[in-house]
Every structure is written in structure tokens, then in C-alpha cells.
C-alpha positions, 0 to 999 in steps of 0.5 A: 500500500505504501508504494501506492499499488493494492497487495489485493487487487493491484489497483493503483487508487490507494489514498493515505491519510493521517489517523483516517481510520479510527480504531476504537473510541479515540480519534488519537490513534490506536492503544499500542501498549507497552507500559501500564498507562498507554496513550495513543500512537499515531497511525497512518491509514491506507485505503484502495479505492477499488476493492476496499482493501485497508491497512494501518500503519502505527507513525510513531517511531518511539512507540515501535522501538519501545514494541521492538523492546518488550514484545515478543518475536514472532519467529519466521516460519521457513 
């Protein structure tokens, strides 16, 4: 999505907007936690046109190296 083309159909009517889609009651962003008192990240949210297609991306740089930290890895599956 973020190369401006549809993992799902391949269209190339993919629009970005900052917190465009809302998840949940706030309007902020998305609860990403990582501590006892989690405020909302910001989010990025692409949508195709075409056939619907959505996805969400979490823009806060801090918050993702803090998921890096305490989460745990998914090991890939070879």
C-alpha cells in the first residue's frame, strides 16, 4: 500500500491519510501498549479505492522501538 499499488487487487487508487481510520473510541490513534498507562500512537491509514482493501500503519517511531523492546518475536516460519 505504501508504494501506492493494492497487495489485493493491484489497483493503483490507494489514498493515505493521517489517523483516517479510527480504531476504537479515540480519534488519537490506536492503544499500542507497552507500559501500564498507554496513550495513543499515531497511525497512518491506507485505503484502495477499488476493492476496499485497508491497512494501518502505527507513525510513531518511539512507540515501535519501545514494541521492538518488550514484545515478543514472532519467529519466521521457513
Amino acid at each position: 500500500m505504501k508504494t501506492g499499488t493494492c497487495p489485493k487487487c493491484g489497483s493503483l487508487n490507494v489514498f493515505m491519510e493521517q489517523s483516517g481510520i479510527e480504531l476504537g473510541r479515540s480519534s488519537l490513534g490506536v492503544r499500542v501498549r507497552t507500559t501500564m498507562m498507554t496513550a495513543p500512537s499515531a497511525i497512518t491509514s491506507y485505503v484502495c479505492t477499488d476493492c476496499g482493501y485497508f491497512e494501518n500503519y502505527i507513525a510513531d517511531l518511539d512507540k515501535l522501538a519501545d514494541v521492538a523492546q518488550k514484545w515478543q518475536r514472532v519467529e519466521p516460519q521457513l
